[in-house]
SEBADO-307850 format. One record per atom (N, C-alpha, C, O): residue in three letters; x, y, z. Coordinates in steps of 0.2 Angstrom, whole numbers, plus 5000, padded with zeros to 4 digits. Each point is the difference from the previous one (the first is absolute). Example, Ala and Ser with C-alpha at 12.3 -4.5 7.8 and 13.67 -1.06 7.14 Angstrom:
2
Ala506649725039 Ala499650065000 Ala500450065000 Ala500549995003 Ser499350064993 Ser500450065001 Ser499650055003 Ser500350065001 
END
This chain:
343
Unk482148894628 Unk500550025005 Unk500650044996 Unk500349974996 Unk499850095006 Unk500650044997 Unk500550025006 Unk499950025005 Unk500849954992 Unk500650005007 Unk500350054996 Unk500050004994 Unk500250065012 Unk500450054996 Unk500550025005 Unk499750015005 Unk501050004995 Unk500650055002 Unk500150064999 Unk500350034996 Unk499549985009 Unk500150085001 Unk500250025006 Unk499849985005 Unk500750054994 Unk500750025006 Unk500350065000 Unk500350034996 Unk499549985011 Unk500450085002 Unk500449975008 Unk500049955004 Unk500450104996 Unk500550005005 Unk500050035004 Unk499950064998 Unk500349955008 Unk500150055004 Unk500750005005 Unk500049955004 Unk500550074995 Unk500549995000 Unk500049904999 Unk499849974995 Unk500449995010 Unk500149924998 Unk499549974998 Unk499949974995 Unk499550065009 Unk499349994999 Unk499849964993 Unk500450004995 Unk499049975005 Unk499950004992 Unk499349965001 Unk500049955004 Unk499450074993 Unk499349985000 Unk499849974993 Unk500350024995 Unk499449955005 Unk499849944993 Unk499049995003 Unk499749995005 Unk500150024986 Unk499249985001 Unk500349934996 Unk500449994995 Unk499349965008 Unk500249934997 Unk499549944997 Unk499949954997 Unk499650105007 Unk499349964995 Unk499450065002 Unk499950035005 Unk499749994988 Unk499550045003 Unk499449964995 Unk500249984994 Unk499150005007 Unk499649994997 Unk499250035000 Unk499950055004 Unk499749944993 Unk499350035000 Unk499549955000 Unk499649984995 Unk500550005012 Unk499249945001 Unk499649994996 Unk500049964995 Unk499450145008 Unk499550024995 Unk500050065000 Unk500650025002 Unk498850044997 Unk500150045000 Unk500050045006 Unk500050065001 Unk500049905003 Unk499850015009 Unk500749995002 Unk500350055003 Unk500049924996 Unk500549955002 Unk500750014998 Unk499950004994 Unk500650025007 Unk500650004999 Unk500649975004 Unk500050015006 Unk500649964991 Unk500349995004 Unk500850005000 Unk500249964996 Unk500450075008 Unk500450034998 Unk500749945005 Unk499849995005 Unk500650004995 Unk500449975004 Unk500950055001 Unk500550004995 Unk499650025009 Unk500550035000 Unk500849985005 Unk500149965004 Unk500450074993 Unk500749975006 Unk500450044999 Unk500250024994 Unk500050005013 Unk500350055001 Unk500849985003 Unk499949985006 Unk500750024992 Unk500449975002 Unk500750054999 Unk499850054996 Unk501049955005 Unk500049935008 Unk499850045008 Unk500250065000 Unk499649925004 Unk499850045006 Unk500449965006 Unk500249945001 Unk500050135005 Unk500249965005 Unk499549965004 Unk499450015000 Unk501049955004 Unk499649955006 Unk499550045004 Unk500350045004 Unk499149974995 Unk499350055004 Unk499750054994 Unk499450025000 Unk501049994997 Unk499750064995 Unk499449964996 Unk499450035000 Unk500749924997 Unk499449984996 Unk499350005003 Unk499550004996 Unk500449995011 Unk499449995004 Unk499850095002 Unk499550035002 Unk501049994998 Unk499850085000 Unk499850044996 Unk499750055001 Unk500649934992 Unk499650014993 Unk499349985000 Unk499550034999 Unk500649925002 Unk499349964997 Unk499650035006 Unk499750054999 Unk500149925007 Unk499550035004 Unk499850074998 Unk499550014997 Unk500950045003 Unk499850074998 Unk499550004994 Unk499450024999 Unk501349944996 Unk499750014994 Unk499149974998 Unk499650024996 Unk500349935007 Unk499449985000 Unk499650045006 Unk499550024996 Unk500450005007 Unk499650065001 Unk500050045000 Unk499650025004 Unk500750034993 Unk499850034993 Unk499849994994 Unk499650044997 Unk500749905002 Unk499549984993 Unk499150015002 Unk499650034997 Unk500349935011 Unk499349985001 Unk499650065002 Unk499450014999 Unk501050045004 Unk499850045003 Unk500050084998 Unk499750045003 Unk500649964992 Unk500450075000 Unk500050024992 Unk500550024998 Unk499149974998 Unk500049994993 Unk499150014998 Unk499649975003 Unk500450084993 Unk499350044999 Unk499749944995 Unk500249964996 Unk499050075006 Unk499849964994 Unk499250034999 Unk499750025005 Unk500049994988 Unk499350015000 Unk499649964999 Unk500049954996 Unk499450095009 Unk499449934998 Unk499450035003 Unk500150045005 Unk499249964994 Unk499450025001 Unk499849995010 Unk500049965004 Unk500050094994 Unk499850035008 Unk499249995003 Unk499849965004 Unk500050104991 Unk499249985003 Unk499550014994 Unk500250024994 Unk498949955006 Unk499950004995 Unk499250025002 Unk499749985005 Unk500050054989 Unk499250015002 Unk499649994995 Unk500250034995 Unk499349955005 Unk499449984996 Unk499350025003 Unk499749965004 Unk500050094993 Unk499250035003 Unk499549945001 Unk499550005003 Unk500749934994 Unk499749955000 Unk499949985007 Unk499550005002 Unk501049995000 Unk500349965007 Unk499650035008 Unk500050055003 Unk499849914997 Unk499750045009 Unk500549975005 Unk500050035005 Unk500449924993 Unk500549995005 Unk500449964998 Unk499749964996 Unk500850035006 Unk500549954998 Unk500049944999 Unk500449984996 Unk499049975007 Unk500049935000 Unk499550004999 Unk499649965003 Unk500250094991 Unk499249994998 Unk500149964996 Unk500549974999 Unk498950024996 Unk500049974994 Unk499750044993 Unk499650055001 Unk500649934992 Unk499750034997 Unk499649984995 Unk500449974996 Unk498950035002 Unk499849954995 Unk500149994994 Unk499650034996 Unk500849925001 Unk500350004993 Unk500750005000 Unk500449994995 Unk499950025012 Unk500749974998 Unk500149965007 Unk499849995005 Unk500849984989 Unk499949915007 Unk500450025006 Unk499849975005 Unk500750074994 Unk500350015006 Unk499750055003 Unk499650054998 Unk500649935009 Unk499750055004 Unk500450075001 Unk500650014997 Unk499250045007 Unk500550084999 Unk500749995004 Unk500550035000 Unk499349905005 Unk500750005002 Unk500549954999 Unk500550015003 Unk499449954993 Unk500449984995 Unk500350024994 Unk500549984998 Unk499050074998 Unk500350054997 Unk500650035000 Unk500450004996 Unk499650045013 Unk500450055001 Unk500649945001 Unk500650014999 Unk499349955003 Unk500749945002 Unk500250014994 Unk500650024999 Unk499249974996 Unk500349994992 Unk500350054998 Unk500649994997 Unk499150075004 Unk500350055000 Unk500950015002 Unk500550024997 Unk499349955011 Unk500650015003 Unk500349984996 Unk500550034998 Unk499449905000 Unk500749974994 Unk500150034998 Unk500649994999 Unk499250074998 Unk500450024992 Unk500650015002 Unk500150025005 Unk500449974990 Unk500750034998 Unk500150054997 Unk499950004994 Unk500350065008 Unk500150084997 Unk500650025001 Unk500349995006 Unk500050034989 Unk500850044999 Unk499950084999 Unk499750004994 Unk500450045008 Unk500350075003 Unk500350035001 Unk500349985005 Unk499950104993 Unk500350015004 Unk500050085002 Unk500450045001 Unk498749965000 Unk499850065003 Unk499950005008 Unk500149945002 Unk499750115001 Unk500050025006 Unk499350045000 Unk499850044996 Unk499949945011 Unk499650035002 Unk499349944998 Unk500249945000 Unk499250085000 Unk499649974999 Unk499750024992 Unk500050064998 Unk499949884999 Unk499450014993 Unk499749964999 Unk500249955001 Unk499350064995 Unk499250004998 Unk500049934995 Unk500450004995 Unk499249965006 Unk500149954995 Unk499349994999 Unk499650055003 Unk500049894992 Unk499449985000 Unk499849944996 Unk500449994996 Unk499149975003 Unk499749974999 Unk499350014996 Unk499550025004 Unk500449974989 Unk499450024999 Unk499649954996 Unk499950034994 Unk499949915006 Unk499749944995 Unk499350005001 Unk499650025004 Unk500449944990 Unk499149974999 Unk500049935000 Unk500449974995 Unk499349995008 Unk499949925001 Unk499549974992 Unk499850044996 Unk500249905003 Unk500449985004 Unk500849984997 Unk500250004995 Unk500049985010 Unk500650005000 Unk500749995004 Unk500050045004 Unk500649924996 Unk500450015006 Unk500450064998 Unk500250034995 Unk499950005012 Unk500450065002 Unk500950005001 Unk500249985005 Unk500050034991 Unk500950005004 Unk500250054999 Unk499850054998 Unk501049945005 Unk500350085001 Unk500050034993 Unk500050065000 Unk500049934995 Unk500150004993 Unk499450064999 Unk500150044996 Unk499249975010 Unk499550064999 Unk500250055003 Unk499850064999 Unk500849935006 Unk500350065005 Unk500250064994 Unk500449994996 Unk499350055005 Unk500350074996 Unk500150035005 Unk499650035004 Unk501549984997 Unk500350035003 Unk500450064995 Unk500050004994 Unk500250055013 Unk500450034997 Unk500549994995 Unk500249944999 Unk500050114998 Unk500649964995 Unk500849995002 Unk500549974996 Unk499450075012 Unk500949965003 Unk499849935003 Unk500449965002 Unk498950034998 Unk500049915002 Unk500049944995 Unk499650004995 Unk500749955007 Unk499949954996 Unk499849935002 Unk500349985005 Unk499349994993 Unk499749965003 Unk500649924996 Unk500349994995 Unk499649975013 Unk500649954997 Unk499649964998 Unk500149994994 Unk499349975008 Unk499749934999 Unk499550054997 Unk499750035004 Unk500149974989 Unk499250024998 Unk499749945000 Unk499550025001 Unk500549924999 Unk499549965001 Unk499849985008 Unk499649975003 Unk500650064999 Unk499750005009 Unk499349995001 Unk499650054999 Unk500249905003 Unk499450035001 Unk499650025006 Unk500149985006 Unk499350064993 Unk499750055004 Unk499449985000 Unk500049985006 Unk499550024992 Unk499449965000 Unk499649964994 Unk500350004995 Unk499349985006 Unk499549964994 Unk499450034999 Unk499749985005 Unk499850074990 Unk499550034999 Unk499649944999 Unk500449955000 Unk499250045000 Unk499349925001 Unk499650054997 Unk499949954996 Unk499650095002 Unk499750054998 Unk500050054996 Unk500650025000 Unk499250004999 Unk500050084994 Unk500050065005 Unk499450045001 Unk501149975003 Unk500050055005 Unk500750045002 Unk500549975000 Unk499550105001 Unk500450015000 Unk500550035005 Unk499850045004 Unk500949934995 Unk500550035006 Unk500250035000 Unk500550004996 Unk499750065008 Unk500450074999 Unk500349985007 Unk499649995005 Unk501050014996 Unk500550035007 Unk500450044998 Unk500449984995 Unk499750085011 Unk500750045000 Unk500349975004 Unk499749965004 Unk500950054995 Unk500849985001 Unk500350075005 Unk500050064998 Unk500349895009 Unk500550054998 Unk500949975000 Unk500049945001 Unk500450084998 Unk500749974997 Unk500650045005 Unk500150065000 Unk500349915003 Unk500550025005 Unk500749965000 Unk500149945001 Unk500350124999 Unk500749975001 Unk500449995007 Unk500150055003 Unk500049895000 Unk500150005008 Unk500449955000 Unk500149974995 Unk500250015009 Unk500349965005 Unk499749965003 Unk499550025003 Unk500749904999 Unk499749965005 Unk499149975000 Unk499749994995 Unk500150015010 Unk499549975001 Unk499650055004 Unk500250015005 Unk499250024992 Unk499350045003 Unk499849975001 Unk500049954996 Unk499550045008 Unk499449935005 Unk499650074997 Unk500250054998 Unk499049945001 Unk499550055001 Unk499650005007 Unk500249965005 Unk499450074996 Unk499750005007 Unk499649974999 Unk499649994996 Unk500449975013 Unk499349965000 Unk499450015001 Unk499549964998 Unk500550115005 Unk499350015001 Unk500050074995 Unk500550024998 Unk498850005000 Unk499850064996 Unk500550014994 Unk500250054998 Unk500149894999 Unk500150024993 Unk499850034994 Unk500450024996 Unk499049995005 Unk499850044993 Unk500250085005 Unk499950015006 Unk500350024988 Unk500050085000 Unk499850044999 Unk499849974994 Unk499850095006 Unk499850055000 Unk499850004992 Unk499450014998 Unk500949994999 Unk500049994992 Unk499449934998 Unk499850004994 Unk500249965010 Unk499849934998 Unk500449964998 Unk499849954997 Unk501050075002 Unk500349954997 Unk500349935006 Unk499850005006 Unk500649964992 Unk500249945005 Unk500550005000 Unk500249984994 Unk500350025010 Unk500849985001 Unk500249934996 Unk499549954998 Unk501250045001 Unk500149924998 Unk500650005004 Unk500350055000 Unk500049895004 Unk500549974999 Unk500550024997 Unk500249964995 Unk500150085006 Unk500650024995 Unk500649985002 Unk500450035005 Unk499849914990 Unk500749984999 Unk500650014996 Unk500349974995 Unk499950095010 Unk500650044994 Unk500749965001 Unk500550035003 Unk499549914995 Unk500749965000 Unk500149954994 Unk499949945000 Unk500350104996 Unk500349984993 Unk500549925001 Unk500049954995 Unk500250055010 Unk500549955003 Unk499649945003 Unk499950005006 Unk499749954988 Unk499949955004 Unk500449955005 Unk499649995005 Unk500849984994 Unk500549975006 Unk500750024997 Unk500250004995 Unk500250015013 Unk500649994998 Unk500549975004 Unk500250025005 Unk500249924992 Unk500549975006 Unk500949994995 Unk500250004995 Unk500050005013 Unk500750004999 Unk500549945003 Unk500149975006 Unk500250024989 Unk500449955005 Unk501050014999 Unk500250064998 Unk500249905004 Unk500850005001 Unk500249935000 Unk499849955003 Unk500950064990 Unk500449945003 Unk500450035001 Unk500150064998 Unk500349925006 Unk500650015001 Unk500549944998 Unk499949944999 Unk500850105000 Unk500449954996 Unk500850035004 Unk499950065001 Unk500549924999 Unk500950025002 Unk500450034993 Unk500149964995 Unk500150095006 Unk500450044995 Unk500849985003 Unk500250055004 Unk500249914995 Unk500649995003 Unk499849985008 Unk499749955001 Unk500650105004 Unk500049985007 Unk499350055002 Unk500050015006 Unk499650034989 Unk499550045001 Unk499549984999 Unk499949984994 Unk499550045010 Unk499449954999 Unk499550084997 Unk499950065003 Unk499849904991 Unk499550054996 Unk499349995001 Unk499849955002 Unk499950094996 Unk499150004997 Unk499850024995 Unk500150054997 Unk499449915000 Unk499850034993 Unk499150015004 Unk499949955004 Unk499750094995 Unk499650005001 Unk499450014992 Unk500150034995 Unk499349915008 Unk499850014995 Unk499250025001 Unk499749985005 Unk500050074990 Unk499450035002 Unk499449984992 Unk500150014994 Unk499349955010 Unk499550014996 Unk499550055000 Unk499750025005 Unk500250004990 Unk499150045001 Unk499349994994 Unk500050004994 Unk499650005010 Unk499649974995 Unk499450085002 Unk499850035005 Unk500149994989 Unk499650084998 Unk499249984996 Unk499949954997 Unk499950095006 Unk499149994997 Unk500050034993 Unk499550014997 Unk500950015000 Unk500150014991 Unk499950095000 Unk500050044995 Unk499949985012 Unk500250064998 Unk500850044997 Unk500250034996 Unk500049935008 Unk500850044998 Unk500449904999 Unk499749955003 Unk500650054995 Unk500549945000 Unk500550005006 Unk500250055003 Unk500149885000 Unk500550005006 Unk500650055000 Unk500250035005 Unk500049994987 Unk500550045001 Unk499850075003 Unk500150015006 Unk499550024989 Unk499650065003 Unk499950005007 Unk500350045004 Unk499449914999 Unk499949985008 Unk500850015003 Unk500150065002 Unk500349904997 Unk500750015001 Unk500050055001 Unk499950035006 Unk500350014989 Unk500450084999 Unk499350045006 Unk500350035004 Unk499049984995 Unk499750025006 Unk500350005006 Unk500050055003 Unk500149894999 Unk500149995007 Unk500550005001 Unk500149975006 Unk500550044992 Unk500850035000 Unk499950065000 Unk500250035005 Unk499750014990 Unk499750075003 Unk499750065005 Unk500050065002 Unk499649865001 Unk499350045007 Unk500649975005 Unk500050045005 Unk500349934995 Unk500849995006 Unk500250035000 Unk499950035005 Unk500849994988 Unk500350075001 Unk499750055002 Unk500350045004 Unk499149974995 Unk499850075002 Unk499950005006 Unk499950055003 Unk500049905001 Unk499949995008 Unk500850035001 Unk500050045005 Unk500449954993 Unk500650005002 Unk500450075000 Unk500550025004 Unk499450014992 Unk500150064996 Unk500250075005 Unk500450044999 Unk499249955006 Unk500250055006 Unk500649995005 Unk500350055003 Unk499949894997 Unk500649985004 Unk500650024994 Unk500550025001 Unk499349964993 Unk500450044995 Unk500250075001 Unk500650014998 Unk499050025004 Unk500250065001 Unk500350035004 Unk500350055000 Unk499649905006 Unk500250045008 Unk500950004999 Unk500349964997 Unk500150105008 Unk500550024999 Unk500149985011 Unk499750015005 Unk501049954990 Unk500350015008 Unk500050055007 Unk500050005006 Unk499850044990 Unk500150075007 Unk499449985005 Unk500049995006 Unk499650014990 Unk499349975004 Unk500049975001 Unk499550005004 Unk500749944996 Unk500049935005 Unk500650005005 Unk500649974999 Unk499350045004 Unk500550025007 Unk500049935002 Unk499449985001 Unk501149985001 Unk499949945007 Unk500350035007 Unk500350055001 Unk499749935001 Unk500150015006 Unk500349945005 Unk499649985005 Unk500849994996 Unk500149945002 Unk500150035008 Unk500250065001 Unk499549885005 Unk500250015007 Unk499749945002 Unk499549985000 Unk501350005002 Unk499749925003 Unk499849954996 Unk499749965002 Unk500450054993 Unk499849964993 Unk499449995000 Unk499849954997 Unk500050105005 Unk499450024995 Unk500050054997 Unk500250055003 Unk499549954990 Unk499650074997 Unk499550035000 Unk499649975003 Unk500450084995 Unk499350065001 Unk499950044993 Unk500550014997 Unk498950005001 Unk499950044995 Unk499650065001 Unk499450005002 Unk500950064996 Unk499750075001 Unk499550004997 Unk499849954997 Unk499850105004 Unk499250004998 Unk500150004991 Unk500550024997 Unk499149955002 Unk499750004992 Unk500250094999 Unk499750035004 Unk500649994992 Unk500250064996 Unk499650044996 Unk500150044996 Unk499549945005 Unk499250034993 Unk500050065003 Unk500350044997 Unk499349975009 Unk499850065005 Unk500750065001 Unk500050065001 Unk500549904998 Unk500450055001 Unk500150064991 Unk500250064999 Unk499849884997 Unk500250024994 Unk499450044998 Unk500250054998 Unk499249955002 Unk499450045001 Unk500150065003 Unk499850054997 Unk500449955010 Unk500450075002 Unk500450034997 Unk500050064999 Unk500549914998 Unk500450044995 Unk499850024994 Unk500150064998 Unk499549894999 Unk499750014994 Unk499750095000 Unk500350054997 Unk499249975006 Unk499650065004 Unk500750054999 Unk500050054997 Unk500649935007 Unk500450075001 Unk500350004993 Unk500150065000 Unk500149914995 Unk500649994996 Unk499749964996 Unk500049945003 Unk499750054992 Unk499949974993 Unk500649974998 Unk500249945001 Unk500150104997 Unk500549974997 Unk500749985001 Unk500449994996 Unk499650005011 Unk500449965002 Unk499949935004 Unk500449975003 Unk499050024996 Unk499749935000 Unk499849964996 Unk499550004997 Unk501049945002 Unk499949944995 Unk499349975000 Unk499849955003 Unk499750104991 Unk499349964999 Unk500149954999 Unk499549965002 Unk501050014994 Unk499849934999 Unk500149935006 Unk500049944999 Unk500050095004 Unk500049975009 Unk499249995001 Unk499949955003 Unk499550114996 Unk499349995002 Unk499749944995 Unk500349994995 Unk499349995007 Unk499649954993 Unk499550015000 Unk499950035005 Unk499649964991 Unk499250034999 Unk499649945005 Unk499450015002 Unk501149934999 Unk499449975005 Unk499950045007 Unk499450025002 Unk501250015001 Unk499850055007 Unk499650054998 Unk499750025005 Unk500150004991 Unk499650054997 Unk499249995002 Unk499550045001 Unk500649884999 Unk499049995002 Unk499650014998 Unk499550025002 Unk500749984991 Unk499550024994 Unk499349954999 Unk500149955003 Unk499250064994 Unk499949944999 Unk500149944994 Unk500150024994 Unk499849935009 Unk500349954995 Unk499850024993 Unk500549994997 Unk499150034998 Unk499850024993 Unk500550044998 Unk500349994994 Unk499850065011 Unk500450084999 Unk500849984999 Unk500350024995 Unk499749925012 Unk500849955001 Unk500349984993 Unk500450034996 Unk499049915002 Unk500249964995 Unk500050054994 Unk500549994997 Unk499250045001 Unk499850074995 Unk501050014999 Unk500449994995 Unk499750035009 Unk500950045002 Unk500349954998 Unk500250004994 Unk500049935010 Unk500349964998 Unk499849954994 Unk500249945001 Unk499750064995 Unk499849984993 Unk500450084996 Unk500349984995 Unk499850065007 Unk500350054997 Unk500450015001 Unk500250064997 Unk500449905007 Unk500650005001 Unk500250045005 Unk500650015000 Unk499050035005 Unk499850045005 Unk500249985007 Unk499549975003 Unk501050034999 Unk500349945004 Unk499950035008 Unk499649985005 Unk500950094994 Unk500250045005 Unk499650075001 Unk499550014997 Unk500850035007 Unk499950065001 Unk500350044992 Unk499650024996 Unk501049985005 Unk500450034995 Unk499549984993 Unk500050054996 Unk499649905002 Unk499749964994 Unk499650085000 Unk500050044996 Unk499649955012 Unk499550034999 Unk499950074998 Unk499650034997 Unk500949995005 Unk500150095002 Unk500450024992 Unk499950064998 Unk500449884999 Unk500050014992 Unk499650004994 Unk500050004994 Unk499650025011 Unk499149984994 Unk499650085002 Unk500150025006 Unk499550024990 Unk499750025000 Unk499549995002 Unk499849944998 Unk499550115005 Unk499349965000 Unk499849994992 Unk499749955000 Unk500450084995 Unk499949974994 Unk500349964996 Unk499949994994 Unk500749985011 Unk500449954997 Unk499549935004 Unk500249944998 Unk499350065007 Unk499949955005 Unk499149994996 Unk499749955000 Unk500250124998 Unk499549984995 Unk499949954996 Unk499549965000 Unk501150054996 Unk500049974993 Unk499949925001 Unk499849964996 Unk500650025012 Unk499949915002 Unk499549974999 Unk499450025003 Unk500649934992 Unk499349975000 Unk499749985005 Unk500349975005 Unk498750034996 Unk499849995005 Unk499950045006 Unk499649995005 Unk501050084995 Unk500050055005 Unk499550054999 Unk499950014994 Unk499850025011 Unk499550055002 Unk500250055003 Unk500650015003 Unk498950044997 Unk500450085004 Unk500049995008 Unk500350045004 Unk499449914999 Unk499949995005 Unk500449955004 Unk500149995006 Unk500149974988 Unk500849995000 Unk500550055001 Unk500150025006 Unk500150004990 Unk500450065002 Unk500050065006 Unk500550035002 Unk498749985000 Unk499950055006 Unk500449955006 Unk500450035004 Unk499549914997 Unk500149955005 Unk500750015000 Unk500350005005 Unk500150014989 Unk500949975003 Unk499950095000 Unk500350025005 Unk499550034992 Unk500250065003 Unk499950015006 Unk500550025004 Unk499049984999 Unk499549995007 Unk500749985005 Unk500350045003 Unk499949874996 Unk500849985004 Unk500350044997 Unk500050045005 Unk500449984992 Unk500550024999 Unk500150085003 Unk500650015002 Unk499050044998 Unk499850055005 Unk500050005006 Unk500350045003 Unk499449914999 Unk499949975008 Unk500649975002 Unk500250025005 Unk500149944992 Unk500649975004 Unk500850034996 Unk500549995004 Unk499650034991 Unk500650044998 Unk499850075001 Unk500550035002 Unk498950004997 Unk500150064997 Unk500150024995 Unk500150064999 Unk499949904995 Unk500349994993 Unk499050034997 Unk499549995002 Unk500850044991 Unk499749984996 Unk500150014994 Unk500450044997 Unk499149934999 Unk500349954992 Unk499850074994 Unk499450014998 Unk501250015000 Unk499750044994 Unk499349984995 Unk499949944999 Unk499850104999 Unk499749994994 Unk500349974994 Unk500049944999 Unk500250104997 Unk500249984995 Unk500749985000 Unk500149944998 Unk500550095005 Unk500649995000 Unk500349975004 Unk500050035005 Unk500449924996 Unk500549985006 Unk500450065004 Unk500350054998 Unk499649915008 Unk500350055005 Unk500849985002 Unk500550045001 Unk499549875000 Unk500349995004 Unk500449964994 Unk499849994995 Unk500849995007 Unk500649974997 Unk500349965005 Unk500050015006 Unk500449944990 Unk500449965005 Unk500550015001 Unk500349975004 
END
């Protein structure tokens, strides 16, 4: 067990990791306390913060898998004891750290006999495998196993389909569990500061050995902020209340208008008001931009097409896609080589 103090502040604010340990290599576990908080605040920290941690926090791990052997999933194969769908359960276990996008190619390639673990996985070299003694099957004869892999960075919980799982390919979907975040709970004491009553909240997380609780932490404080980030921006003008009879009214959402102006006058519209989520990109293209600190419009329209190239994992087809929007819905388009546009 290692207890460590580590403290930052935010103005009164102040957070403490007050025990973090390592089970095994699946296993991780961090204890944290965020303190002094007013009366409500610590149940509003923590619920958020705990979904997010569970929900909201990427993770990689084997998708789908194919072997010319296999005639179906719940087959059998002679010489190895487990069956093909037990395998792929095993599979599911593994634990992978990453930090690529999009999909890639992994494999498996042995001669029995023999037992198989993640340790045969030949992965890319941005992947790393957390548990190499995992195991995957047991060889029972002189025969030999090859599966490809495939490997993906996601979020949350993929179910595979019930019916017609195999694909065109022959390959087989898995159960993909991209939650790094094995459990997380929160609790409060509360204690009287003079005639003022406080909260300290305290947060556990236990992580599958991909990233540690802190890392987990610092993610999921992150994917908050950025939920938040557009109310950061918004300017009084556009929020009109309107009080009658005590009640309020709110004027239409402001996007469509700013979009009309955008069209007449470039430049006297605050890009950094647009966000590339309204943009309706698809998610690969999405995440692609925000991994590159590609937040807003103004991010975007600061970039050439060959500055959008250079993004790891991006395509020309990528690129035609946010020109394609930004033609159709601004009118805009994005120099070649040189920036057009300035803040």
């Amino acid at each position: 067990m290692v207890r460590e103090e580590v403290a930052g502040s935010t103005r009164t604010l102040q957070w403490k990791c007050v025990e973090s340990r390592v089970e095994s290599k699946r296993l991780c576990y961090g204890r944290f306390i965020l303190s002094p908080l007013m009366k409500g605040q610590a149940d509003t920290i923590g619920i958020a913060m705990r979904r997010a941690l569970l929900g909201e926090i990427e993770g990689t791990c084997i998708i789908r898998a194919k072997s010319e052997k296999v005639p179906h999933e719940y087959s059998t194969v002679v010489g190895i004891e487990e069956s093909v769908h037990e395998i792929f359960i095993n599979l599911k276990e593994i634990v992978l750290r990453s930090n690529l996008y999009g999909v890639r190619d992994a494999s498996i390639c042995v001669r029995g006999p023999r037992y198989v673990t993640a340790q045969d996985i030949v992965v890319p070299p941005s992947v790393e495998i957390i548990d190499t003694t995992q195991h995957i099957a047991n060889l029972t004869e002189p025969i030999d196993l090859c599966i490809g892999l495939q490997i993906m960075r996601d979020r949350g919980y993929r179910m595979k389909p019930i019916n017609n799982s195999q694909s065109q390919d022959g390959s087989y979907p898995i159960d993909a569990v991209s939650m790094p975040v094995r459990n997380a709970n929160h609790s409060i004491h509360s204690y009287r500061n003079g005639n003022e009553k406080q909260e300290i909240l305290f947060l556990e997380i236990w992580t599958n050995g991909s990233l540690t609780p802190k890392e987990a932490l610092y993610e999921a404080s992150r994917n908050l902020i950025d939920l938040f980030i557009p109310f950061l921006h918004a300017e009084e003008e556009y929020i009109n209340f309107k009080e009658n009879k005590n009640r309020f009214t709110l004027p239409p959402f402001p996007f469509q208008d700013i979009l009309t102006n955008l069209k007449k006058n470039q430049k006297e519209i605050p890009l950094q008001w647009i966000f590339i989520d309204q943009l309706e990109l698809p998610s690969r293209t999405y995440n692609c931009l925000k991994r590159s600190n590609i937040h807003t419009l103004l991010d975007l329209l600061s970039n050439s097409q060959e500055d959008l190239m250079r993004i790891e994992y991006f395509h020309m087809e990528d690129v035609k896609q946010i020109l394609d929007t930004l033609q159709k819905r601004f009118a805009i388009d994005l120099p070649k080589n040189q920036n057009k546009f300035s803040s």
